[in-house]
PyMOL Python script that loads the backbone (N, CA, C, O; Angstrom):
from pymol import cmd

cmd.read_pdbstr("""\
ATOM      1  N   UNK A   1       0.812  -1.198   0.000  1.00  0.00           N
ATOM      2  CA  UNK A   1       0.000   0.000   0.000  1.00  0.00           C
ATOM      3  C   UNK A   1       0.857   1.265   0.000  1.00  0.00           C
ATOM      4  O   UNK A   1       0.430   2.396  -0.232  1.00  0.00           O
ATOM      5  N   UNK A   2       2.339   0.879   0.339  1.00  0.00           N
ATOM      6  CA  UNK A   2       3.195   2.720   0.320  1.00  0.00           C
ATOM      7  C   UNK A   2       3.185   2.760  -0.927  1.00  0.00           C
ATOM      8  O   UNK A   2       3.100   3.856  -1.481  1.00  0.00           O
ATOM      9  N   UNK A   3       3.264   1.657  -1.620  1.00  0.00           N
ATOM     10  CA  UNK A   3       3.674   2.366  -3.378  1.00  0.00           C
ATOM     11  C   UNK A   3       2.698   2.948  -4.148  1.00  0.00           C
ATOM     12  O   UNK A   3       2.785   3.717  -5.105  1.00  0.00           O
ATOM     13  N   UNK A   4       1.530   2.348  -3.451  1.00  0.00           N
ATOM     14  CA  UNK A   4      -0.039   2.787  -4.411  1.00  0.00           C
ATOM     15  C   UNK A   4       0.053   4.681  -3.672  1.00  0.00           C
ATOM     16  O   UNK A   4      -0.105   5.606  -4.468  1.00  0.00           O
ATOM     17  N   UNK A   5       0.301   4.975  -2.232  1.00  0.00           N
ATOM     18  CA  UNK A   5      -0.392   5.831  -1.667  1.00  0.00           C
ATOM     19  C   UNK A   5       1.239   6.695  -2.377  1.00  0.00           C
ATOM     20  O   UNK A   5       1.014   7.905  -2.408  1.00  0.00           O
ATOM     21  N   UNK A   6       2.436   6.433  -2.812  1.00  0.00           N
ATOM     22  CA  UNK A   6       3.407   7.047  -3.307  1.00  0.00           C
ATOM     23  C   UNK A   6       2.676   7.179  -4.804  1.00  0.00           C
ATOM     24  O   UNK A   6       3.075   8.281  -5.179  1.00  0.00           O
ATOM     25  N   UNK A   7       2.149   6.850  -5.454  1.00  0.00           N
ATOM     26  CA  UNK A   7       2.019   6.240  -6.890  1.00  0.00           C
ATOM     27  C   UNK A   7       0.989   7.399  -6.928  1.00  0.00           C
ATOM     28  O   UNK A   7       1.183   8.025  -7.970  1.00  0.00           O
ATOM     29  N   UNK A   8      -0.240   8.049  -6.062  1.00  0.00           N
ATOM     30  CA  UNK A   8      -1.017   8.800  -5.571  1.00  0.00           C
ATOM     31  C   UNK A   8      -0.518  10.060  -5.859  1.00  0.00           C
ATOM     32  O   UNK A   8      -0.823  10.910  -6.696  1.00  0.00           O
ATOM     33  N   UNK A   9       0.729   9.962  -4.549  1.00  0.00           N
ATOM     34  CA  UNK A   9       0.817  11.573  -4.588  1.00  0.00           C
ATOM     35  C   UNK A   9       1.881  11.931  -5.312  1.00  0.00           C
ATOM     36  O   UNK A   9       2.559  12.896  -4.960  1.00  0.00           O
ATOM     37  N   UNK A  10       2.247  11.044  -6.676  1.00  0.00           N
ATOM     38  CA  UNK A  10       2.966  11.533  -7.414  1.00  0.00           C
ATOM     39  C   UNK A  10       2.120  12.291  -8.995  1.00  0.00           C
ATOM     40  O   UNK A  10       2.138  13.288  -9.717  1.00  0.00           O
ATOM     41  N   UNK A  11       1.399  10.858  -8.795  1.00  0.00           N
ATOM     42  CA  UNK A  11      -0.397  11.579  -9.876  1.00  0.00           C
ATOM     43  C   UNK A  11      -0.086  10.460 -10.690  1.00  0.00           C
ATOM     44  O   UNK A  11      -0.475  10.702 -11.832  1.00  0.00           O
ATOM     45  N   UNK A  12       0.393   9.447 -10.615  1.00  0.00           N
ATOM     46  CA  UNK A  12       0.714   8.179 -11.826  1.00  0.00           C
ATOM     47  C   UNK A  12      -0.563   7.056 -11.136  1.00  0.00           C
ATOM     48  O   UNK A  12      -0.354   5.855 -11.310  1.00  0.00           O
ATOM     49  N   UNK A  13      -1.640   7.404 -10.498  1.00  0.00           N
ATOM     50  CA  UNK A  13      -3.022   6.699  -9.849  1.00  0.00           C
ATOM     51  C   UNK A  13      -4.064   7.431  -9.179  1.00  0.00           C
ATOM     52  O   UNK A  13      -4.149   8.160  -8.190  1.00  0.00           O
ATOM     53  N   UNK A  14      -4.487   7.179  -9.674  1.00  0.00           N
ATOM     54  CA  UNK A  14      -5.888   8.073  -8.910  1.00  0.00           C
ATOM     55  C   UNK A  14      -6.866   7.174  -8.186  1.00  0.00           C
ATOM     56  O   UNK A  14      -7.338   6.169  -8.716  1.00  0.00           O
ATOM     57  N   UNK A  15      -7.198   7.631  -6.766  1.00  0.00           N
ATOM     58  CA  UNK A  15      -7.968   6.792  -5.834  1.00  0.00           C
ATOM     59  C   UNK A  15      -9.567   7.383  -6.060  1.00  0.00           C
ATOM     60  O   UNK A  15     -10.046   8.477  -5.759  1.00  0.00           O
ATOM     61  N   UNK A  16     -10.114   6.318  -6.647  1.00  0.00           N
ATOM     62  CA  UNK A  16     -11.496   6.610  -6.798  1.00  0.00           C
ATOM     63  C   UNK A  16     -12.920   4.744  -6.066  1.00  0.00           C
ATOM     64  O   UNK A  16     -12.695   3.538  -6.167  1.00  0.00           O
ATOM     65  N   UNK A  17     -13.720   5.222  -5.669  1.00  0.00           N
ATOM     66  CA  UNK A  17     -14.740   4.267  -6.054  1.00  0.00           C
ATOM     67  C   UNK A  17     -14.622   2.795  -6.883  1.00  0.00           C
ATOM     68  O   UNK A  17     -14.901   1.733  -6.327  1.00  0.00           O
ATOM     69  N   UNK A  18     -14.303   2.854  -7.879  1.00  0.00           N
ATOM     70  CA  UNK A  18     -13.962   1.784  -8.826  1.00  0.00           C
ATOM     71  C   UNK A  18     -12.989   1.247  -8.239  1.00  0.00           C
ATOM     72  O   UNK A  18     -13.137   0.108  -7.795  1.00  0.00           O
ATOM     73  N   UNK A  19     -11.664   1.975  -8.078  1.00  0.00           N
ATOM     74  CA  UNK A  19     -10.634   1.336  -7.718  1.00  0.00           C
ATOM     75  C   UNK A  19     -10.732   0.772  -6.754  1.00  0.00           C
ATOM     76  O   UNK A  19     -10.284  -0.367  -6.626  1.00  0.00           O
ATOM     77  N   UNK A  20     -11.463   1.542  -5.631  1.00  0.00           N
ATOM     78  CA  UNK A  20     -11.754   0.755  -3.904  1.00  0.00           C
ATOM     79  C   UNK A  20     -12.152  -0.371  -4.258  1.00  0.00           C
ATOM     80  O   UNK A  20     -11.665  -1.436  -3.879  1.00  0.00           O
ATOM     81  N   UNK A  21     -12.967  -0.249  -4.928  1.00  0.00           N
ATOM     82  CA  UNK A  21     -14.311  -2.102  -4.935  1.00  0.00           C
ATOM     83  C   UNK A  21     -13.472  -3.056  -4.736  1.00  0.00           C
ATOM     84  O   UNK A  21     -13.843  -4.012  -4.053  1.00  0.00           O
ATOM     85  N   UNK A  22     -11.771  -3.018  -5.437  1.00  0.00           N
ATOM     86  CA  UNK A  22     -11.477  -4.651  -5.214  1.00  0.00           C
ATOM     87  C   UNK A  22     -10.670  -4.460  -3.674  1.00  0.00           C
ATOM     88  O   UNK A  22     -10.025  -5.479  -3.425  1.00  0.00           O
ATOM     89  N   UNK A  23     -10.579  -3.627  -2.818  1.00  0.00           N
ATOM     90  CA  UNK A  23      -9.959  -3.751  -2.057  1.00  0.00           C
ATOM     91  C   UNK A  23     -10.557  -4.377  -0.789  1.00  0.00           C
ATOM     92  O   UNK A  23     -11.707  -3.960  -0.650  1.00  0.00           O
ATOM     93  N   UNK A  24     -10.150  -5.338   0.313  1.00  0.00           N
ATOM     94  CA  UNK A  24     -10.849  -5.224   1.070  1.00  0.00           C
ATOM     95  C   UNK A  24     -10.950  -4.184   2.354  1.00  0.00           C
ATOM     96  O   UNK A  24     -10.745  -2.994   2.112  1.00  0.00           O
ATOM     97  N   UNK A  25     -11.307  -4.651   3.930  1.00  0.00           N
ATOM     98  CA  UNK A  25     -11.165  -4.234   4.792  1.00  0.00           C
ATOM     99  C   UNK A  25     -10.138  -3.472   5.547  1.00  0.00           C
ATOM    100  O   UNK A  25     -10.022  -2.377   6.098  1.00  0.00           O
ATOM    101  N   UNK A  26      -9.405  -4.608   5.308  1.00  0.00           N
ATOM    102  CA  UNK A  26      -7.891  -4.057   6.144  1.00  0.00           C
ATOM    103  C   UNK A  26      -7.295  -3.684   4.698  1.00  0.00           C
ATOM    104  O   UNK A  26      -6.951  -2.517   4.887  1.00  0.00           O
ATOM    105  N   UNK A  27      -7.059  -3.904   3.732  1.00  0.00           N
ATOM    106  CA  UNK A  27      -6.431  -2.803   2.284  1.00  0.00           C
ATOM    107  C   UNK A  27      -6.878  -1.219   2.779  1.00  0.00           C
ATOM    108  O   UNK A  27      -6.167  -0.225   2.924  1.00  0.00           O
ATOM    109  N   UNK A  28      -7.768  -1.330   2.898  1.00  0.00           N
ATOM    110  CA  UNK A  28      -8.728   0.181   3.086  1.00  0.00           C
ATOM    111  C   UNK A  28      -7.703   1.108   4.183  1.00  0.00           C
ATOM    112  O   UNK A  28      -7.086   2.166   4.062  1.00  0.00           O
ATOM    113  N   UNK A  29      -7.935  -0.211   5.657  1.00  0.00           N
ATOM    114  CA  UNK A  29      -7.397   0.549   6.739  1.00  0.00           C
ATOM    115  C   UNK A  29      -5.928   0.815   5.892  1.00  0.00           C
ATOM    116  O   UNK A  29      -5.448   1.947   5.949  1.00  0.00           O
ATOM    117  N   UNK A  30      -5.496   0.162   5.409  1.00  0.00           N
ATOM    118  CA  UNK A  30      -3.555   0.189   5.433  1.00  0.00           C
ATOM    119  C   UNK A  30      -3.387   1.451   4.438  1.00  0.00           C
ATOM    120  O   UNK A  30      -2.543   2.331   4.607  1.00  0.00           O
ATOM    121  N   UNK A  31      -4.118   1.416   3.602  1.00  0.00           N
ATOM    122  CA  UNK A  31      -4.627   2.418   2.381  1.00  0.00           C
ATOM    123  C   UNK A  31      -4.527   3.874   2.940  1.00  0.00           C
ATOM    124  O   UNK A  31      -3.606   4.665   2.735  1.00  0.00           O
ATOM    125  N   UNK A  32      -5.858   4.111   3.824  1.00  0.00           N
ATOM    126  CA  UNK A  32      -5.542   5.172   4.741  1.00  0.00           C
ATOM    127  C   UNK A  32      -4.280   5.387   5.714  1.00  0.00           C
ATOM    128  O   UNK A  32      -3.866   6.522   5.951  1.00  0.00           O
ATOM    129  N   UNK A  33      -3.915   4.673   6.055  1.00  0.00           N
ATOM    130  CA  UNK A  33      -3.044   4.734   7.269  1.00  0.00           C
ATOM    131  C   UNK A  33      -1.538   5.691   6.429  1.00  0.00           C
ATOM    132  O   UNK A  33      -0.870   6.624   6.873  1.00  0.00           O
ATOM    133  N   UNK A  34      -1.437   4.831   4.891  1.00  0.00           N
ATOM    134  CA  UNK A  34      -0.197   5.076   4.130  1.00  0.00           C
ATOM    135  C   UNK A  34      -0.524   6.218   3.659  1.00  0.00           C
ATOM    136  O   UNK A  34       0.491   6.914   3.646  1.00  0.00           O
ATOM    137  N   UNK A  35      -1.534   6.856   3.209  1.00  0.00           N
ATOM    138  CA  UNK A  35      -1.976   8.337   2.640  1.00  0.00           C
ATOM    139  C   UNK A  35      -1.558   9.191   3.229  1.00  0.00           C
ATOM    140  O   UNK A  35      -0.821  10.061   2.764  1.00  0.00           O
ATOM    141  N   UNK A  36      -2.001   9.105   4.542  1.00  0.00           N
ATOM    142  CA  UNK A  36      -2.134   9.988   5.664  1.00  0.00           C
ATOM    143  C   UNK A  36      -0.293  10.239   6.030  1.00  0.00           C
ATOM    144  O   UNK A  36       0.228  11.353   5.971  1.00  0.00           O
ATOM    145  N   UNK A  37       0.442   9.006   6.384  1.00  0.00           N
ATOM    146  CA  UNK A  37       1.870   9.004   6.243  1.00  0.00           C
ATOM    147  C   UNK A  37       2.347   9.943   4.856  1.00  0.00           C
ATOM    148  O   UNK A  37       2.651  11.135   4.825  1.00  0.00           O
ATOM    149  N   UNK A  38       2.312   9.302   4.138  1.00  0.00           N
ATOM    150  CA  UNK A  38       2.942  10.198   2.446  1.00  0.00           C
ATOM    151  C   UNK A  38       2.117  11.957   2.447  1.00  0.00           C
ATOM    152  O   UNK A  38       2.232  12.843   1.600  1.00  0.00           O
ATOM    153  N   UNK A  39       1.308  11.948   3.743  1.00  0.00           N
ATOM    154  CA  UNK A  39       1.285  13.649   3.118  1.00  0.00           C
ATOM    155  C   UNK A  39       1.406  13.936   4.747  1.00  0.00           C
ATOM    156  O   UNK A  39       1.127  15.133   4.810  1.00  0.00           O
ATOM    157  N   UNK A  40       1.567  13.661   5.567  1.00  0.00           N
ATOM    158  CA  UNK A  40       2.957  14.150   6.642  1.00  0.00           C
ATOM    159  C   UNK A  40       4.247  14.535   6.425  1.00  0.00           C
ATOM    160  O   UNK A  40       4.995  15.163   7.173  1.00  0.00           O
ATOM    161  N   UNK A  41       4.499  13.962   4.980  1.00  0.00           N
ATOM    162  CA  UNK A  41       6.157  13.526   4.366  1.00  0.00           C
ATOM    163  C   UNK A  41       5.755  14.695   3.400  1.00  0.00           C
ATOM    164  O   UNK A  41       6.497  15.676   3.333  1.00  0.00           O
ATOM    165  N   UNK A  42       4.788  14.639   2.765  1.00  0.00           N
ATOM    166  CA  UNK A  42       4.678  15.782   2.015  1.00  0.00           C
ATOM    167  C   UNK A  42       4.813  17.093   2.448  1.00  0.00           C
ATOM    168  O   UNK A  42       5.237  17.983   1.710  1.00  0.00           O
ATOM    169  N   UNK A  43       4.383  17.312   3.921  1.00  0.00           N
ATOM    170  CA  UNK A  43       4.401  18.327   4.580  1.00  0.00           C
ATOM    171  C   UNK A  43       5.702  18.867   5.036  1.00  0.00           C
ATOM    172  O   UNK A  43       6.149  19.978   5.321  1.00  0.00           O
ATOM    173  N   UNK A  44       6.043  17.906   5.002  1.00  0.00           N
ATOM    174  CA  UNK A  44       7.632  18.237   5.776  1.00  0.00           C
ATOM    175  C   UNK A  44       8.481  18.683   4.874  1.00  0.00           C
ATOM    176  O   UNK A  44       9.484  19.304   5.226  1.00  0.00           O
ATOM    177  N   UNK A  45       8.151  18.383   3.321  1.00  0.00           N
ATOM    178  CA  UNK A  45       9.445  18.797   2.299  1.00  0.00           C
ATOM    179  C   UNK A  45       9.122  20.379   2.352  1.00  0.00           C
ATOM    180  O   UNK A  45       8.027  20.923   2.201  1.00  0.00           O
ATOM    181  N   UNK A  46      10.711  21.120   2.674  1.00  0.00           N
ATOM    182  CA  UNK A  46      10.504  22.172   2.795  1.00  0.00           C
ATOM    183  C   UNK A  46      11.188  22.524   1.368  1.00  0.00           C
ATOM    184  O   UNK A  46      11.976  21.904   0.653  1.00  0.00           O
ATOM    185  N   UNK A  47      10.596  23.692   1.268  1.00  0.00           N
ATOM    186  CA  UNK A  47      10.973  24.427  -0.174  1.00  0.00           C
ATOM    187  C   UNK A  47      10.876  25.736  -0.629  1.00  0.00           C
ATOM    188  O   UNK A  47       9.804  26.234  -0.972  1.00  0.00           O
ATOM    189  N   UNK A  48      11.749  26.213  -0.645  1.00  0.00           N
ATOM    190  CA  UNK A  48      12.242  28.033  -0.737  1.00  0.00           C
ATOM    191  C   UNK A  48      11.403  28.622  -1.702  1.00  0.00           C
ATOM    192  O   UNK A  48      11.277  28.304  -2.885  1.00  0.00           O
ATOM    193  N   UNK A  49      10.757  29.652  -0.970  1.00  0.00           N
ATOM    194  CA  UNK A  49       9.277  30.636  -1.505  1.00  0.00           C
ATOM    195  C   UNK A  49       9.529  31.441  -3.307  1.00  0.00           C
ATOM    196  O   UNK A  49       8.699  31.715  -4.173  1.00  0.00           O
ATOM    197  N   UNK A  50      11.050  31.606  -3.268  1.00  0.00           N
ATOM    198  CA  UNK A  50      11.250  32.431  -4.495  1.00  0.00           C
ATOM    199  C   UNK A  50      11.442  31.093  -5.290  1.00  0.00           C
ATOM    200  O   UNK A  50      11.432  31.246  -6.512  1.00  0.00           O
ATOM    201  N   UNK A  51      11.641  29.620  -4.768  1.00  0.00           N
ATOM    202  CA  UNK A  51      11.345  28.567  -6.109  1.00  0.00           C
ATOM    203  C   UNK A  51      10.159  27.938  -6.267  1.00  0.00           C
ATOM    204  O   UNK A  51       9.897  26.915  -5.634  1.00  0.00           O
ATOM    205  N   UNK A  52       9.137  28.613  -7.324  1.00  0.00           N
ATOM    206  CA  UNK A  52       7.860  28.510  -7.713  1.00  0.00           C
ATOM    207  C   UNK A  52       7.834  26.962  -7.853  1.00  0.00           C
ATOM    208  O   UNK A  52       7.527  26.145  -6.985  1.00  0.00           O
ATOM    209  N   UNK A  53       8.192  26.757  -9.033  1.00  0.00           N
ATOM    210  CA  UNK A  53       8.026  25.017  -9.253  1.00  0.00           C
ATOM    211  C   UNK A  53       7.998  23.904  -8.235  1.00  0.00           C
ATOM    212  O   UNK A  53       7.283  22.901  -8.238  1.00  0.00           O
ATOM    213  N   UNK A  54       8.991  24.308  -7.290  1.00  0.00           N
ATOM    214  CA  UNK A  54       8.827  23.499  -5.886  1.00  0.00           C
ATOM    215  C   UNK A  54       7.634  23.819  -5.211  1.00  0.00           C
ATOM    216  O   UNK A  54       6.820  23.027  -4.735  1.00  0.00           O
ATOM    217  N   UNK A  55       7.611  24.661  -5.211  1.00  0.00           N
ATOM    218  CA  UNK A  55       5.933  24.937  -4.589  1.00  0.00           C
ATOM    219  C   UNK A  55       4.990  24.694  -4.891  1.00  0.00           C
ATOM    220  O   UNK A  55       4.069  24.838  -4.087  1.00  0.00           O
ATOM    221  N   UNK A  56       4.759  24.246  -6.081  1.00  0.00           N
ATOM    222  CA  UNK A  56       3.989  24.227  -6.836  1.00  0.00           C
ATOM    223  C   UNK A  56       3.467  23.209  -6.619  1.00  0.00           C
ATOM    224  O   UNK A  56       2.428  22.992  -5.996  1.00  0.00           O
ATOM    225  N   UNK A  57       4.610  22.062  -7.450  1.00  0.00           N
ATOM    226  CA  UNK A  57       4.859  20.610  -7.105  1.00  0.00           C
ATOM    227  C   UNK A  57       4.575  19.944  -5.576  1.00  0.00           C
ATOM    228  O   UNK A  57       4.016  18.848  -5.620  1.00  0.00           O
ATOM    229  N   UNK A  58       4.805  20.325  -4.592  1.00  0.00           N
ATOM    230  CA  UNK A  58       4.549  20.401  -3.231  1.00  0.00           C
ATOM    231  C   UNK A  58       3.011  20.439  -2.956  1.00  0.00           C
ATOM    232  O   UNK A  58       2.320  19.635  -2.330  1.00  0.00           O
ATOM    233  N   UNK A  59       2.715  21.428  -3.504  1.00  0.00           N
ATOM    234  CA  UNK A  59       1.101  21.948  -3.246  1.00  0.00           C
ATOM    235  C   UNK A  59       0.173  20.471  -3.762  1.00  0.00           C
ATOM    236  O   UNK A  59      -0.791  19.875  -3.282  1.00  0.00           O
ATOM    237  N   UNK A  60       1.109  20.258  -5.090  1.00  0.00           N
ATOM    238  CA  UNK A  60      -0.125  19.461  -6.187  1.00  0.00           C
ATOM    239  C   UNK A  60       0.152  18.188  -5.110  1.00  0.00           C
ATOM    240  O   UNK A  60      -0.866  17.588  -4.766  1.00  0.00           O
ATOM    241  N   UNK A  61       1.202  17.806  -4.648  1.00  0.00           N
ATOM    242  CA  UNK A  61       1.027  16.654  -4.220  1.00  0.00           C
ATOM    243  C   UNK A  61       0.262  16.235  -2.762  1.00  0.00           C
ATOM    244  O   UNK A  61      -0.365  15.201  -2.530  1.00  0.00           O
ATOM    245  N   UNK A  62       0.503  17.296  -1.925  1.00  0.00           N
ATOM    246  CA  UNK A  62      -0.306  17.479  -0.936  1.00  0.00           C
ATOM    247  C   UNK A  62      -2.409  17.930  -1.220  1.00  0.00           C
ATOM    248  O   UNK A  62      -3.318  17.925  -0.390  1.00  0.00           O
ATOM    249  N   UNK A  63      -2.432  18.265  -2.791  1.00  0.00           N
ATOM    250  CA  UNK A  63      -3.479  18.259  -2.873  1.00  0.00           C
ATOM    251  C   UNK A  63      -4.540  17.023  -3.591  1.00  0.00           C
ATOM    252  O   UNK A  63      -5.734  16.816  -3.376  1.00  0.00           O
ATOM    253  N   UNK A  64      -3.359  16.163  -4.723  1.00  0.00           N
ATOM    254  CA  UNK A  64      -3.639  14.591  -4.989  1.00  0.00           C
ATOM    255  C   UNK A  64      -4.100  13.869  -3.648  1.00  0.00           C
ATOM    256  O   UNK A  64      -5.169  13.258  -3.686  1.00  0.00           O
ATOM    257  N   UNK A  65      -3.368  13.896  -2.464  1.00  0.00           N
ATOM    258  CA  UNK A  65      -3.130  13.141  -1.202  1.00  0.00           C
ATOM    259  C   UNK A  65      -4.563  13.334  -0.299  1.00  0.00           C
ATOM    260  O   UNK A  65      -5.145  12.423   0.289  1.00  0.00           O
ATOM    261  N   UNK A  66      -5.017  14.910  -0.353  1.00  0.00           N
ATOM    262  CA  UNK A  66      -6.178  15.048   0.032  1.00  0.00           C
ATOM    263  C   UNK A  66      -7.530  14.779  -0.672  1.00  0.00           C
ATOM    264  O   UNK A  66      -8.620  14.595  -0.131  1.00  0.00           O
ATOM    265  N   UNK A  67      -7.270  14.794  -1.820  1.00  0.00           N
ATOM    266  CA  UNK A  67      -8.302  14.369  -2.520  1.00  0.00           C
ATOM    267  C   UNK A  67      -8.396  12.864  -2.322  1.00  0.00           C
ATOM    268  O   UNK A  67      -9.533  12.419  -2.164  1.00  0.00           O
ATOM    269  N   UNK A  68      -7.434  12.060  -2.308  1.00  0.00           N
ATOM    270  CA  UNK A  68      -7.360  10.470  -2.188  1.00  0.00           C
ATOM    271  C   UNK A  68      -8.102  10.231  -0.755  1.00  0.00           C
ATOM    272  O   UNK A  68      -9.037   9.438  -0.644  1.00  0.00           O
ATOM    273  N   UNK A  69      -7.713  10.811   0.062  1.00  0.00           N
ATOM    274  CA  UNK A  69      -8.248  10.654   1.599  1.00  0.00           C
ATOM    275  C   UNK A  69      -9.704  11.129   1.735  1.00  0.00           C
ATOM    276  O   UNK A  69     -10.435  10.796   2.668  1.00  0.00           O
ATOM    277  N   UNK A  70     -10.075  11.970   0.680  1.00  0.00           N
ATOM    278  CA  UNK A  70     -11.408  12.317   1.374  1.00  0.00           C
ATOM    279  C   UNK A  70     -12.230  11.196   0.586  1.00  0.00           C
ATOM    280  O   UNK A  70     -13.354  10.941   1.018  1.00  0.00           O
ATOM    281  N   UNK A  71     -11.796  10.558  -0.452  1.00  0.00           N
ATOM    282  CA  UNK A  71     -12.734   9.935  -1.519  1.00  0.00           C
ATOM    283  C   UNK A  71     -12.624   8.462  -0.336  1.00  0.00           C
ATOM    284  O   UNK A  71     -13.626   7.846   0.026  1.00  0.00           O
ATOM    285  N   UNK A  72     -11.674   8.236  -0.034  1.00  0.00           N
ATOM    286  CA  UNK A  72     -11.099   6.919   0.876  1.00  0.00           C
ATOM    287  C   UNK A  72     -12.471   7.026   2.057  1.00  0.00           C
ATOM    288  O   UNK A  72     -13.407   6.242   2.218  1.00  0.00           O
ATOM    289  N   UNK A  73     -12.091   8.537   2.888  1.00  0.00           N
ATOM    290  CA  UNK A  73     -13.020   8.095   3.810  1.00  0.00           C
ATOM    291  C   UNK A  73     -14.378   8.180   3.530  1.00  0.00           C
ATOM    292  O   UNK A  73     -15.181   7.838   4.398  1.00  0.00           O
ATOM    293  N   UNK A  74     -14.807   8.638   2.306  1.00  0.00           N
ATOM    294  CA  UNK A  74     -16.304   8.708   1.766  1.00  0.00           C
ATOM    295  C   UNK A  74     -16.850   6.834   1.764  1.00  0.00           C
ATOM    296  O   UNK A  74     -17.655   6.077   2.307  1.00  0.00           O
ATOM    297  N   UNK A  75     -15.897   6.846   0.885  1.00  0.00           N
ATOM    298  CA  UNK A  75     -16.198   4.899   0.455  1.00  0.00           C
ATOM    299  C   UNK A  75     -16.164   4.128   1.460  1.00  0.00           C
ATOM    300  O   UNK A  75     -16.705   3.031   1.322  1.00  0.00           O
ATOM    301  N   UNK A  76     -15.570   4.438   2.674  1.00  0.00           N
ATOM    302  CA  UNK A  76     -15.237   4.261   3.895  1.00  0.00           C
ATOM    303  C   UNK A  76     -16.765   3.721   4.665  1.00  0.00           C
ATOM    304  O   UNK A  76     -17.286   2.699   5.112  1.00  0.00           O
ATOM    305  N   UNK A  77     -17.090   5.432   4.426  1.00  0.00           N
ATOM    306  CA  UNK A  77     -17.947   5.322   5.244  1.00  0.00           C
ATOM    307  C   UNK A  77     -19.708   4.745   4.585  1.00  0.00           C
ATOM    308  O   UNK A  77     -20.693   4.418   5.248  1.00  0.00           O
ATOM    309  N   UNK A  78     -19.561   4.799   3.318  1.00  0.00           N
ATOM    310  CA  UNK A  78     -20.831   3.923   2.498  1.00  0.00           C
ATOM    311  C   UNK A  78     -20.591   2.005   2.971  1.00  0.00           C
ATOM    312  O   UNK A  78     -21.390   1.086   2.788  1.00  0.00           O
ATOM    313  N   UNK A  79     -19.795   1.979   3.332  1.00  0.00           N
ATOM    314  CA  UNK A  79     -19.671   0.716   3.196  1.00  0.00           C
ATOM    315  C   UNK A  79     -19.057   0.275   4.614  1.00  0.00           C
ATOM    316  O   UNK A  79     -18.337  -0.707   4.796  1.00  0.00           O
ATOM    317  N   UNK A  80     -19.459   1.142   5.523  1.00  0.00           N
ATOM    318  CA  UNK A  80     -19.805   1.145   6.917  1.00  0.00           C
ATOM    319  C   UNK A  80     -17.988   0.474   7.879  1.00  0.00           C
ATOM    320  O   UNK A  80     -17.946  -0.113   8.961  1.00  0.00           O
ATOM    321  N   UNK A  81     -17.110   0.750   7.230  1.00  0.00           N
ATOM    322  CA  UNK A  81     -15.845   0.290   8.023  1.00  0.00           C
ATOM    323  C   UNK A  81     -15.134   1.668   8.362  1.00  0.00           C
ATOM    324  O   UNK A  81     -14.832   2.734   7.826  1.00  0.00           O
ATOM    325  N   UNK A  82     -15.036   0.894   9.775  1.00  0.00           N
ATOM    326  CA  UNK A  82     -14.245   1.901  11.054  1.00  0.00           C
ATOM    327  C   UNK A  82     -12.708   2.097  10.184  1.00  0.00           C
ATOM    328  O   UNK A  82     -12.227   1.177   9.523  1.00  0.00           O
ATOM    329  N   UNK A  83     -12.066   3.441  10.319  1.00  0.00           N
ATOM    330  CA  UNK A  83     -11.004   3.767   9.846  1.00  0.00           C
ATOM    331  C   UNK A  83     -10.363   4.593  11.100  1.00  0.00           C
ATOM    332  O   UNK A  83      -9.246   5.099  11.000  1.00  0.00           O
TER     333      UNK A  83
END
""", "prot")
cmd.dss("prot")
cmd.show_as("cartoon", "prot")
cmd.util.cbc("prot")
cmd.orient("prot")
């Protein structure tokens, strides 16, 4: 699950509905658990304000990561498992 939730916040996968269906229970939990890790890590890369592209890049990936997590805990929660 680090490579899918790396694979995420690089933008080479997108976490949607479809994709959840084949996962199970504990995929889900580990799923979340690794998202949530890779944009802690995202948070932490620091990167100097006058270099745009780093920032940029930074932003998009911390914003792939949130989008993955909110769709995660949506499907999450249709399909009634504790996260």
């Amino acid at each position: 699950m680090k490579a899918v939730a790396n694979d995420v916040s690089e933008g080479y996968m997108t976490i949607n509905p479809l994709v959840l269906k084949k996962f199970d229970k504990d995929m889900i939990k580990d799923l979340f658990e690794h998202l949530n890790k890779a944009m802690a890590a995202a948070r932490n890369l620091a990167a100097p304000f006058n270099d745009v592209p780093a920032l940029r890049q930074k932003n998009m990936k911390l914003q792939r990561l949130h989008n993955a997590i909110v769709i995660l805990r949506n499907f999450a929660r249709e399909r009634r498992i504790p996260i």
